[in-house]
PyMOL Python script that loads the backbone (N, CA, C, O; Angstrom):
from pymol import cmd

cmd.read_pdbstr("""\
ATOM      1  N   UNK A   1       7.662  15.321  15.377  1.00  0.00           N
ATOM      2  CA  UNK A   1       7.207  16.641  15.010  1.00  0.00           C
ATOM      3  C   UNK A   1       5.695  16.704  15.183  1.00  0.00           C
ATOM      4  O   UNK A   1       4.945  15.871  14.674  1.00  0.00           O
ATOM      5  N   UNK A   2       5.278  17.735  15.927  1.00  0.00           N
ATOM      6  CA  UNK A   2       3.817  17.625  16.140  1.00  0.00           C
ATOM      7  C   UNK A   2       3.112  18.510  14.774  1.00  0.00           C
ATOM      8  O   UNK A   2       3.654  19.375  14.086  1.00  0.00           O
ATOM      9  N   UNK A   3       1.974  18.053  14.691  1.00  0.00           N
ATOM     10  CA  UNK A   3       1.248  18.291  13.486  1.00  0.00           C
ATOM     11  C   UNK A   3      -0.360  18.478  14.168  1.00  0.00           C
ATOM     12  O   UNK A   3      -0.701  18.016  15.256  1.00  0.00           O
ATOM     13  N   UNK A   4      -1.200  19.246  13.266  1.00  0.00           N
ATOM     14  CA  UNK A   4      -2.311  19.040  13.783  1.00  0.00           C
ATOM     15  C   UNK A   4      -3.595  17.963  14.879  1.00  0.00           C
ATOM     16  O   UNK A   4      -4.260  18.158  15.896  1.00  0.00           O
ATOM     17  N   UNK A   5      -3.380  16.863  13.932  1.00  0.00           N
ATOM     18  CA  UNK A   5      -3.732  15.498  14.554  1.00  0.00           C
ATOM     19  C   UNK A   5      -2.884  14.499  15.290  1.00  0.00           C
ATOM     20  O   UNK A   5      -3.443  13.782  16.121  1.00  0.00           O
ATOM     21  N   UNK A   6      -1.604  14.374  15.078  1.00  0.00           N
ATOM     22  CA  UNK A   6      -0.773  13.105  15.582  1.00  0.00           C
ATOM     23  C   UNK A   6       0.564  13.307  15.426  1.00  0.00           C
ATOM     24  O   UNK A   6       0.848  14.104  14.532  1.00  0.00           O
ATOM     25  N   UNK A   7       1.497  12.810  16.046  1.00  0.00           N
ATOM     26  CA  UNK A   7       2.654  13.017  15.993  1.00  0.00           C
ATOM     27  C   UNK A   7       3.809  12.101  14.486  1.00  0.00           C
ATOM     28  O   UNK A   7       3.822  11.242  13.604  1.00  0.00           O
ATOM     29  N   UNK A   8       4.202  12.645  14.846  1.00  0.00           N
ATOM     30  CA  UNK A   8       4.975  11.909  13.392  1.00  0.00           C
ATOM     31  C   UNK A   8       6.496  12.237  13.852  1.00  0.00           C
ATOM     32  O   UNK A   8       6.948  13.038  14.670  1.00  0.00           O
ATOM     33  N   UNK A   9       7.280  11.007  12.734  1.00  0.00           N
ATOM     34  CA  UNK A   9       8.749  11.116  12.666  1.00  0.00           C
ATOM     35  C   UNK A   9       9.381  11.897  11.854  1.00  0.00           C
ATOM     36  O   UNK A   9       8.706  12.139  10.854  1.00  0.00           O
ATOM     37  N   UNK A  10      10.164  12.279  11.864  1.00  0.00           N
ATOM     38  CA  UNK A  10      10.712  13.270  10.429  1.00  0.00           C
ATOM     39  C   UNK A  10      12.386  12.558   9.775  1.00  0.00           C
ATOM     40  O   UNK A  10      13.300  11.995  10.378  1.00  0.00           O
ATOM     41  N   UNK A  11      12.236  12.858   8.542  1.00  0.00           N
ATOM     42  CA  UNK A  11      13.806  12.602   7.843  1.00  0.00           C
ATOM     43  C   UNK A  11      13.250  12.601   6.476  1.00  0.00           C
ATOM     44  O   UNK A  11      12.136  12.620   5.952  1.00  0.00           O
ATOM     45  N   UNK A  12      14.434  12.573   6.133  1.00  0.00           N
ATOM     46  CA  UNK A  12      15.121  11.876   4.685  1.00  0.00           C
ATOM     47  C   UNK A  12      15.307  10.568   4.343  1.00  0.00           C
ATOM     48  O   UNK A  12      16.313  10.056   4.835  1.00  0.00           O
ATOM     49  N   UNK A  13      14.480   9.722   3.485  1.00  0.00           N
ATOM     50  CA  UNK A  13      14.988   8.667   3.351  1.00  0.00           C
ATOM     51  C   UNK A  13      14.525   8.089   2.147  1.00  0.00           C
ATOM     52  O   UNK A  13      13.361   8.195   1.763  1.00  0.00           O
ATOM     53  N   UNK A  14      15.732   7.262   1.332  1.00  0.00           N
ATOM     54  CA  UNK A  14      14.375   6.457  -0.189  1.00  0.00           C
ATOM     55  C   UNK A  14      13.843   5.430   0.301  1.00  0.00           C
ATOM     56  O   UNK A  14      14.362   4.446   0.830  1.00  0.00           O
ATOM     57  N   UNK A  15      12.057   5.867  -0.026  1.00  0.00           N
ATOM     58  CA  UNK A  15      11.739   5.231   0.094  1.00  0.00           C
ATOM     59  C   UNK A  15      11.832   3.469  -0.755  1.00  0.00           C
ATOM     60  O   UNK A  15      12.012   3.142  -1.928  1.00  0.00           O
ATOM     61  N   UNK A  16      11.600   2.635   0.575  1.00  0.00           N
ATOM     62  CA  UNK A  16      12.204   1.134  -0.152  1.00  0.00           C
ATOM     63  C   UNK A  16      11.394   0.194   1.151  1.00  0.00           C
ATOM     64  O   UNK A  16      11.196   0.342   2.357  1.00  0.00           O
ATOM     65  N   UNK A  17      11.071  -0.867   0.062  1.00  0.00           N
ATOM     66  CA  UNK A  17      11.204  -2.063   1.251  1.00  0.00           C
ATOM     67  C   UNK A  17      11.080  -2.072   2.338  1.00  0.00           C
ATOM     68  O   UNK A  17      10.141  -1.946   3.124  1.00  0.00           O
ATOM     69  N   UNK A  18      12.415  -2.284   2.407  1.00  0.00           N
ATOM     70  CA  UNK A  18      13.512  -1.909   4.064  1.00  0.00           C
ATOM     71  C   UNK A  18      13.246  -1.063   4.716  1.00  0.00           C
ATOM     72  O   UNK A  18      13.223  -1.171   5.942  1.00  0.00           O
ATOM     73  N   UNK A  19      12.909   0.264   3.942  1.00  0.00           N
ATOM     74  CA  UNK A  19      12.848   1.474   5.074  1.00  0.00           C
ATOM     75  C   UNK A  19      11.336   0.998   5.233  1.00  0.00           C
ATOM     76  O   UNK A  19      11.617   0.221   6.146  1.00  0.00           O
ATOM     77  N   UNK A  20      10.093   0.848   5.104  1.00  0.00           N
ATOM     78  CA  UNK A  20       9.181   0.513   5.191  1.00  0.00           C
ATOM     79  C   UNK A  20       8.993  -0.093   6.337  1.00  0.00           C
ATOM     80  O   UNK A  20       8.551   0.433   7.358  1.00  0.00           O
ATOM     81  N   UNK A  21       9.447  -1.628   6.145  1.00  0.00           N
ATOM     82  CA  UNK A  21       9.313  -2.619   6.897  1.00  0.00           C
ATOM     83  C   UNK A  21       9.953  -1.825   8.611  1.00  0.00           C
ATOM     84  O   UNK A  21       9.334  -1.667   9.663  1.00  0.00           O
ATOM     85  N   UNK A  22      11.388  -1.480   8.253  1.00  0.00           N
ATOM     86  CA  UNK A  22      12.005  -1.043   9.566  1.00  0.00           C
ATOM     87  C   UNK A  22      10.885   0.077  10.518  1.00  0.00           C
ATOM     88  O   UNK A  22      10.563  -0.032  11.701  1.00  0.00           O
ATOM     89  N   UNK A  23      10.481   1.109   9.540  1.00  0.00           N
ATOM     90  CA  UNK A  23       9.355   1.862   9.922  1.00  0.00           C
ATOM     91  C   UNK A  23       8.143   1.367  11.070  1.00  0.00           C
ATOM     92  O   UNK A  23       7.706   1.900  12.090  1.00  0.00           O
ATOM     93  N   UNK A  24       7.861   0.154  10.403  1.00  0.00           N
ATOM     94  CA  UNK A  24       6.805  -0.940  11.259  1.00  0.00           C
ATOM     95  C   UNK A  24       7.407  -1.775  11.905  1.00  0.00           C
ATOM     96  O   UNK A  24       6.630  -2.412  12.616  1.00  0.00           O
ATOM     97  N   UNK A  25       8.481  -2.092  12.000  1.00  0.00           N
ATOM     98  CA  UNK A  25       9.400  -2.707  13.460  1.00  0.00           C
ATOM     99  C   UNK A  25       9.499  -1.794  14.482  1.00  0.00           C
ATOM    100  O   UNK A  25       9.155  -2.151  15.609  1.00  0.00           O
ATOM    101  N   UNK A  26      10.016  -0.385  14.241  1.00  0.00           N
ATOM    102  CA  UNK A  26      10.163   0.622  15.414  1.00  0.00           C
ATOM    103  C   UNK A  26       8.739   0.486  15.964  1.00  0.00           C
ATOM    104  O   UNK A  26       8.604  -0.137  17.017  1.00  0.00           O
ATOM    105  N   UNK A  27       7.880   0.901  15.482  1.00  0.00           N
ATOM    106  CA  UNK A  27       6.551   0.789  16.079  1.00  0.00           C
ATOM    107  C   UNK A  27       5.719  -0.077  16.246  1.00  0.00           C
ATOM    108  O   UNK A  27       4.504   0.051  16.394  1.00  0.00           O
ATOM    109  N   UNK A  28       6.227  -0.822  16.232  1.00  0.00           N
ATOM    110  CA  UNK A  28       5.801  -2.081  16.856  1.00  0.00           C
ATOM    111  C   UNK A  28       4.490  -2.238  16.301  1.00  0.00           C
ATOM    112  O   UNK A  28       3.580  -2.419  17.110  1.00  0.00           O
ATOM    113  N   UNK A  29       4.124  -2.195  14.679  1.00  0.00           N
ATOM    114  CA  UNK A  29       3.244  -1.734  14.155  1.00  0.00           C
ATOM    115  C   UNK A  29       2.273  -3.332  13.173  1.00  0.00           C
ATOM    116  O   UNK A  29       3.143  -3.884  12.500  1.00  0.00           O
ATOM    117  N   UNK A  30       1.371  -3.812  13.048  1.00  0.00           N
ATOM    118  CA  UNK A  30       0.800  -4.984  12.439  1.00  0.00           C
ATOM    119  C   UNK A  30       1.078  -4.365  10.820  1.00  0.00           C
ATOM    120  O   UNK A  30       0.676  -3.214  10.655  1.00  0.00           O
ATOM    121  N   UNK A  31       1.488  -4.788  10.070  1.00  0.00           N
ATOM    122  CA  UNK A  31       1.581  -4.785   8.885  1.00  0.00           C
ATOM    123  C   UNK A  31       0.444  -4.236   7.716  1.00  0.00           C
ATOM    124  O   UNK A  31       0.358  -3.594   6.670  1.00  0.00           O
ATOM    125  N   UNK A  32      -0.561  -5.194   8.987  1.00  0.00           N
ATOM    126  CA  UNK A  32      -2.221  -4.945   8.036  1.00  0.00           C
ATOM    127  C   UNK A  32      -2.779  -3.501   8.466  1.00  0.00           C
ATOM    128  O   UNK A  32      -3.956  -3.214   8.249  1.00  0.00           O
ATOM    129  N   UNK A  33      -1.875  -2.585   9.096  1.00  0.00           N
ATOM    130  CA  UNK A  33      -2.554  -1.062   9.492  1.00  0.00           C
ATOM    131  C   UNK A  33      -1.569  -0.374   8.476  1.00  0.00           C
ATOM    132  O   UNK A  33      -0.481  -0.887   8.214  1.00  0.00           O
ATOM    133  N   UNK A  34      -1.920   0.608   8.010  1.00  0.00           N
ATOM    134  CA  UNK A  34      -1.386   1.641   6.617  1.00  0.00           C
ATOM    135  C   UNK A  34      -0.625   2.096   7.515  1.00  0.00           C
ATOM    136  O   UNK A  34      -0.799   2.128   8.734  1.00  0.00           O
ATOM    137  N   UNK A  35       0.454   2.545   6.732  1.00  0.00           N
ATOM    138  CA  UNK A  35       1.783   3.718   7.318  1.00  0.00           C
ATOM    139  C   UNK A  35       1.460   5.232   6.482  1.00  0.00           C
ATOM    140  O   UNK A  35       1.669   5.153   5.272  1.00  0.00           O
ATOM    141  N   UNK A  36       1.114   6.214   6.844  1.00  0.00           N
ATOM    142  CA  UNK A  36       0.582   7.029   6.273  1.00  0.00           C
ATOM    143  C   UNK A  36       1.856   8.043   5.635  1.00  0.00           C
ATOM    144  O   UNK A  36       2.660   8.467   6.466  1.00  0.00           O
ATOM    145  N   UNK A  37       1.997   8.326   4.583  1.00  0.00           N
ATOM    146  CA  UNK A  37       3.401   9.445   4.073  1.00  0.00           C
ATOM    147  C   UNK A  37       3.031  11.208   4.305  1.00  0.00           C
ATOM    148  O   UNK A  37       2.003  11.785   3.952  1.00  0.00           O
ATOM    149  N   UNK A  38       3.811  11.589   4.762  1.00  0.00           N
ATOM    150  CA  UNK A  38       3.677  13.005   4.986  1.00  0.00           C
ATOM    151  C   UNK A  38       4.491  13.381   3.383  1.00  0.00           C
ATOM    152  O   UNK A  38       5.455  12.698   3.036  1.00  0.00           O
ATOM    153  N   UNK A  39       4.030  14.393   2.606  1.00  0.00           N
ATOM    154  CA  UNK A  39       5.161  14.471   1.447  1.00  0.00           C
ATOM    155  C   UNK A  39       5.044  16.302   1.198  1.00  0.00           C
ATOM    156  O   UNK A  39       4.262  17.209   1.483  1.00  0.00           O
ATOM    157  N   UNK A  40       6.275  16.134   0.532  1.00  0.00           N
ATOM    158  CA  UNK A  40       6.573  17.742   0.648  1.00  0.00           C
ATOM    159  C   UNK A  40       6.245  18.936  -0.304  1.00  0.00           C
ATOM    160  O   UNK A  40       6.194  20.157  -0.150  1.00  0.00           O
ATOM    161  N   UNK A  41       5.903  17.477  -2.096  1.00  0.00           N
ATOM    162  CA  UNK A  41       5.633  18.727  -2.922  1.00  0.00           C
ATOM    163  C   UNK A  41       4.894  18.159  -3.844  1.00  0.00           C
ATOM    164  O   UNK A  41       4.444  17.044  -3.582  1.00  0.00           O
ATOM    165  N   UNK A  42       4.666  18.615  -4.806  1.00  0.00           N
ATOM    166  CA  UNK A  42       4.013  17.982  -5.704  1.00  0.00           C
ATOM    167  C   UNK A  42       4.514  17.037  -6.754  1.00  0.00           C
ATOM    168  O   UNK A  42       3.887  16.290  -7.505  1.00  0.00           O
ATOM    169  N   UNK A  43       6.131  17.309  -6.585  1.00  0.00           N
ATOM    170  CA  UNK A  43       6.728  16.109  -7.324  1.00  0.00           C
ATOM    171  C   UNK A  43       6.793  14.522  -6.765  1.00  0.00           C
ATOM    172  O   UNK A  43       6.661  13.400  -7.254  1.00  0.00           O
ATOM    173  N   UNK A  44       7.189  15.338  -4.920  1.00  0.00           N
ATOM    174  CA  UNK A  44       6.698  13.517  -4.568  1.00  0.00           C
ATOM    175  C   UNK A  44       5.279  12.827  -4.807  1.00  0.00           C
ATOM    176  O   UNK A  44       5.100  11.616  -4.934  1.00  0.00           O
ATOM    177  N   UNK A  45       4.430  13.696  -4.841  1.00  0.00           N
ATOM    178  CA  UNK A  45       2.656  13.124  -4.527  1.00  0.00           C
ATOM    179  C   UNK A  45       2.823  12.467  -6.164  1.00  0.00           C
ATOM    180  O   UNK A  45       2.303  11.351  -6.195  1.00  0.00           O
ATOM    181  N   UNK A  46       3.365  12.842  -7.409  1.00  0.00           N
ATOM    182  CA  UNK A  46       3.644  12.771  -8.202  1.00  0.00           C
ATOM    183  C   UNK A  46       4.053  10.799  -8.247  1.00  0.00           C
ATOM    184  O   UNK A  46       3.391   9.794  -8.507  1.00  0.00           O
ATOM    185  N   UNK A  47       5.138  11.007  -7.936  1.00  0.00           N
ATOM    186  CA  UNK A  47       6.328   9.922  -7.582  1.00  0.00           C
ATOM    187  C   UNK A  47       5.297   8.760  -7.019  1.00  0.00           C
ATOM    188  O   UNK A  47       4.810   7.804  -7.623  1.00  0.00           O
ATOM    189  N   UNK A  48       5.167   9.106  -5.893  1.00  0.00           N
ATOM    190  CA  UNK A  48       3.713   8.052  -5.017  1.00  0.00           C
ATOM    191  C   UNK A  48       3.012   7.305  -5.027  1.00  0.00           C
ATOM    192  O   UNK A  48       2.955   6.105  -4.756  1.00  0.00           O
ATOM    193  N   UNK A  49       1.972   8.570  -5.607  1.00  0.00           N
ATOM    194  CA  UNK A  49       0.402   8.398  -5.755  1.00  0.00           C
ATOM    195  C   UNK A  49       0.485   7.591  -6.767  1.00  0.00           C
ATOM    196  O   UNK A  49       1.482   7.377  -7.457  1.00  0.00           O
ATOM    197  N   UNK A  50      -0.727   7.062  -6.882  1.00  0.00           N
ATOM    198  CA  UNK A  50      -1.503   6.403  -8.249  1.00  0.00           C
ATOM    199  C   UNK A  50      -1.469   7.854  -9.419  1.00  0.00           C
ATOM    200  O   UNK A  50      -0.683   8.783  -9.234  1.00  0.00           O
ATOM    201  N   UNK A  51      -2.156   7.832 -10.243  1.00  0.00           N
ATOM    202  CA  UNK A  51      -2.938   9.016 -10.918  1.00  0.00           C
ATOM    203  C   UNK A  51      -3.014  10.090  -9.990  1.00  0.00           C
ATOM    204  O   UNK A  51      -3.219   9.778  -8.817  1.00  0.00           O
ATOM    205  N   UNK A  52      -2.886  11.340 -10.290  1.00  0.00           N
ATOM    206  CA  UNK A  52      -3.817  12.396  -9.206  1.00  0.00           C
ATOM    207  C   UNK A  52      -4.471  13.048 -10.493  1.00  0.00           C
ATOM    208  O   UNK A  52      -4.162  13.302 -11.657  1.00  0.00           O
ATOM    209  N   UNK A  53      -5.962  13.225  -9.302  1.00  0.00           N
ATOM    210  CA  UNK A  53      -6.504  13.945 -10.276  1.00  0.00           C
ATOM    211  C   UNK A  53      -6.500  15.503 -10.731  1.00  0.00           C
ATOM    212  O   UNK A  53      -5.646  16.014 -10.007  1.00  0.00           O
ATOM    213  N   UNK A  54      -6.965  16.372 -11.464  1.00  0.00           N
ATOM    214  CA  UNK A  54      -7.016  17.408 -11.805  1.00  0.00           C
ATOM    215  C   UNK A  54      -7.105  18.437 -10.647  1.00  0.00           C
ATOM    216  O   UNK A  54      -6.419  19.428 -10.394  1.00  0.00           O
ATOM    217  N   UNK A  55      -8.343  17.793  -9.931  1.00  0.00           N
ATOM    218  CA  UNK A  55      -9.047  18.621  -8.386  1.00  0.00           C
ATOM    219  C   UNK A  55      -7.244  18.541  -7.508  1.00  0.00           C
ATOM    220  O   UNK A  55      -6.868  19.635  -7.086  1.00  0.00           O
ATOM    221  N   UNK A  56      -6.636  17.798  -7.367  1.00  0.00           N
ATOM    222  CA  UNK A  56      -5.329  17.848  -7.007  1.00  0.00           C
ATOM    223  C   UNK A  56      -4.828  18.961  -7.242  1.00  0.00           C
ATOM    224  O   UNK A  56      -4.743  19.872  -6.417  1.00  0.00           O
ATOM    225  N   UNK A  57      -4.371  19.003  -8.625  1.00  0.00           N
ATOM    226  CA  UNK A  57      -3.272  20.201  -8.958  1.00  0.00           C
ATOM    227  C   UNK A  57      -4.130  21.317  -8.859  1.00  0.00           C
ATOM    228  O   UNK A  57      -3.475  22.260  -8.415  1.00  0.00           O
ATOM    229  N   UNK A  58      -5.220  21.610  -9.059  1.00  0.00           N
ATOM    230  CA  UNK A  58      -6.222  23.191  -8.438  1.00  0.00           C
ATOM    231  C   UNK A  58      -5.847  23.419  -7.362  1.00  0.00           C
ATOM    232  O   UNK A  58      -5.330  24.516  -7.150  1.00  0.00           O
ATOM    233  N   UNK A  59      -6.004  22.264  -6.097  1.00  0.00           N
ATOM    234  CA  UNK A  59      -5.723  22.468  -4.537  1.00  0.00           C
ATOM    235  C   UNK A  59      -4.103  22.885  -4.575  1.00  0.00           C
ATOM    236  O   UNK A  59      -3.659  24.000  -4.302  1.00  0.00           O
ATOM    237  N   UNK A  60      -3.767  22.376  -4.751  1.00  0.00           N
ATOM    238  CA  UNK A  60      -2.208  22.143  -4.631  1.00  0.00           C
ATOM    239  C   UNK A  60      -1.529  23.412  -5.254  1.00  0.00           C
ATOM    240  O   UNK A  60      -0.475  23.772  -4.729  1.00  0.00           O
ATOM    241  N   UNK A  61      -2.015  24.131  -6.316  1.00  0.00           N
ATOM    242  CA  UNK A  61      -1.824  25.445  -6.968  1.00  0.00           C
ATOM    243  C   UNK A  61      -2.489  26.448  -5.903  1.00  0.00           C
ATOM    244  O   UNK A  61      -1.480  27.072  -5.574  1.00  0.00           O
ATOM    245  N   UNK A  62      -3.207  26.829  -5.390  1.00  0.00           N
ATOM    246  CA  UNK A  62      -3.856  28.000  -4.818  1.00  0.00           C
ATOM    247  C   UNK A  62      -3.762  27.841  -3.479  1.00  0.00           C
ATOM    248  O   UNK A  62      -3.888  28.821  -2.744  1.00  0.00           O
ATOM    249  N   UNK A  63      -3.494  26.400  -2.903  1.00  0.00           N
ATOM    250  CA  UNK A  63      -3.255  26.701  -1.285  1.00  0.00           C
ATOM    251  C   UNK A  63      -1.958  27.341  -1.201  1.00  0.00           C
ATOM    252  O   UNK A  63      -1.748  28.404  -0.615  1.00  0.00           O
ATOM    253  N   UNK A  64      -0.470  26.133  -2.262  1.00  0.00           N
ATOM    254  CA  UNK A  64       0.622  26.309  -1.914  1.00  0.00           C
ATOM    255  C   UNK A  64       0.967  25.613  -0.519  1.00  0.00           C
ATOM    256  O   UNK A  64       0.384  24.605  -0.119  1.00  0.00           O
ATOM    257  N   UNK A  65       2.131  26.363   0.275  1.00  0.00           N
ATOM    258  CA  UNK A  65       2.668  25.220   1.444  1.00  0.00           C
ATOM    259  C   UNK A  65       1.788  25.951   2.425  1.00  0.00           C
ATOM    260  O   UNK A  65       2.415  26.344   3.408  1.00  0.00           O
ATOM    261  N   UNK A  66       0.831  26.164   2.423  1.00  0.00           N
ATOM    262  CA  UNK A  66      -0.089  26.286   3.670  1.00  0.00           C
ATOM    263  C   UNK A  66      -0.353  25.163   4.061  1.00  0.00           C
ATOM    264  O   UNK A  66       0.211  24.180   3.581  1.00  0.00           O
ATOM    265  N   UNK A  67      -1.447  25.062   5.201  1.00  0.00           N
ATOM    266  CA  UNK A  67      -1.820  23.536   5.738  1.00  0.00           C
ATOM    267  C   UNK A  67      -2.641  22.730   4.650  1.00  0.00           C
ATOM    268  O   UNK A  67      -3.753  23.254   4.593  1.00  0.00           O
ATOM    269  N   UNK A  68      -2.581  22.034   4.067  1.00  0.00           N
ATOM    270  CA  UNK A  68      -3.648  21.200   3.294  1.00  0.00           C
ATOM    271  C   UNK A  68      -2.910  19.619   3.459  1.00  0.00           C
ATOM    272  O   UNK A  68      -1.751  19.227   3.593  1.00  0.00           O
ATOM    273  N   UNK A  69      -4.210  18.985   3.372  1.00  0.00           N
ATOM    274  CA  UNK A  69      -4.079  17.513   3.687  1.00  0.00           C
ATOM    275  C   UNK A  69      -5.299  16.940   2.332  1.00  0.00           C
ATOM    276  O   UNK A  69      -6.488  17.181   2.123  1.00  0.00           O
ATOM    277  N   UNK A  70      -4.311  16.143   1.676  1.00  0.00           N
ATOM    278  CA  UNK A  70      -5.194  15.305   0.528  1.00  0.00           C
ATOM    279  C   UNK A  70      -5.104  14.099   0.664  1.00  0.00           C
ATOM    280  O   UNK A  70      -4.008  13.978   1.211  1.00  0.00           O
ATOM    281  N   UNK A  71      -5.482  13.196   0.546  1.00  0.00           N
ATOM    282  CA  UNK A  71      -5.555  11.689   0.888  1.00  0.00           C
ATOM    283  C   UNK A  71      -5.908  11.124  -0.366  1.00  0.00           C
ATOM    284  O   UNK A  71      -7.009  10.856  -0.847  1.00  0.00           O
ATOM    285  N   UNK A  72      -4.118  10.927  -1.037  1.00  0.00           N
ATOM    286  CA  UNK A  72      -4.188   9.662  -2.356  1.00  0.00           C
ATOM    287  C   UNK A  72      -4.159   8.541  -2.466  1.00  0.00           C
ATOM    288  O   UNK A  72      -3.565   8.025  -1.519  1.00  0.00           O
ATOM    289  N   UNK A  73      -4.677   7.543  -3.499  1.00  0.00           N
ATOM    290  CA  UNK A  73      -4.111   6.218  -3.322  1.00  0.00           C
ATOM    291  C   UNK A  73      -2.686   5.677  -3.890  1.00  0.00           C
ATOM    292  O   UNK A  73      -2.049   5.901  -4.919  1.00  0.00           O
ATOM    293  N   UNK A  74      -2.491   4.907  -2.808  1.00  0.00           N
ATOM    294  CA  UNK A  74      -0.709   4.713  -3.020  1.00  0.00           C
ATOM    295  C   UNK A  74      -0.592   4.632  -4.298  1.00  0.00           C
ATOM    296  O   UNK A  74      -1.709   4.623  -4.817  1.00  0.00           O
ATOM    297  N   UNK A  75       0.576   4.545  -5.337  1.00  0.00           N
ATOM    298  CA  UNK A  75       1.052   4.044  -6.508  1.00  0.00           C
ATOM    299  C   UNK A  75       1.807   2.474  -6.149  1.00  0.00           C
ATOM    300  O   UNK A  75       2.164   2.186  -5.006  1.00  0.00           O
ATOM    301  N   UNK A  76       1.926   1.803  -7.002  1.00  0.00           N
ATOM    302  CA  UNK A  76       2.591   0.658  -7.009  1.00  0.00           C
ATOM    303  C   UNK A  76       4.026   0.294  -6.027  1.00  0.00           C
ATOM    304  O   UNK A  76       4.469  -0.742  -5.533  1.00  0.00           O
ATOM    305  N   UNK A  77       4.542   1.982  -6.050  1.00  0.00           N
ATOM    306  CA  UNK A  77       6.089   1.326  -5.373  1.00  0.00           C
ATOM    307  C   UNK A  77       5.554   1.849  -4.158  1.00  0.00           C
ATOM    308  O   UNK A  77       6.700   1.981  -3.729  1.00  0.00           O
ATOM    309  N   UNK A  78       4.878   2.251  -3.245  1.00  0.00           N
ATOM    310  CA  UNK A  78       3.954   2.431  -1.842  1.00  0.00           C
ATOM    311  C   UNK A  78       3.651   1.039  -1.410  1.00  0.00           C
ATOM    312  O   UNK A  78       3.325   1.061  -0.223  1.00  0.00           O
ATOM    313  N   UNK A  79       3.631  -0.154  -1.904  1.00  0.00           N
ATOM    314  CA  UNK A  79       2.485  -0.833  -1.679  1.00  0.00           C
ATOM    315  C   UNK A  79       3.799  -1.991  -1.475  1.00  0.00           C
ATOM    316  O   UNK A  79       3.551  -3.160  -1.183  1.00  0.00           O
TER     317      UNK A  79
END
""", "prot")
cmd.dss("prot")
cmd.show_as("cartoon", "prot")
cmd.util.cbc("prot")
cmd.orient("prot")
């Protein structure tokens, strides 16, 4: 699916492990480069992320599903 900057894969899947790892087998990808998550709402960034901060839910309230791009740090089950 094309996106502003780069192309990306699309689906459904829990995230795990496995799907991870398989993610960086298809692409023939070094481990030590980040896999970046596209996510859909604020419950996943929720799920995810570490903490988000306040400035988060402002953006995330007044854009809505327009284009916006925030860049969190993973939470524990990301990593």
């Amino acid at each position: 699916m094309p996106t502003d900057t780069f192309l990306r894969a699309g689906g459904r899947f829990r995230l795990t492990l496995r799907a991870v790892d398989r993610v960086y087998d298809i692409k023939t990808r070094s481990r030590h480069n980040r896999c970046h998550l596209l996510i859909e709402n604020v419950d996943h960034a929720e799920e995810l992320a570490k903490a988000l901060p306040e400035e988060f839910y402002a953006l995330a309230r007044n854009i809505g599903r327009g284009r916006l791009t925030i860049i969190v740090k993973a939470g524990s089950r990301c990593r």
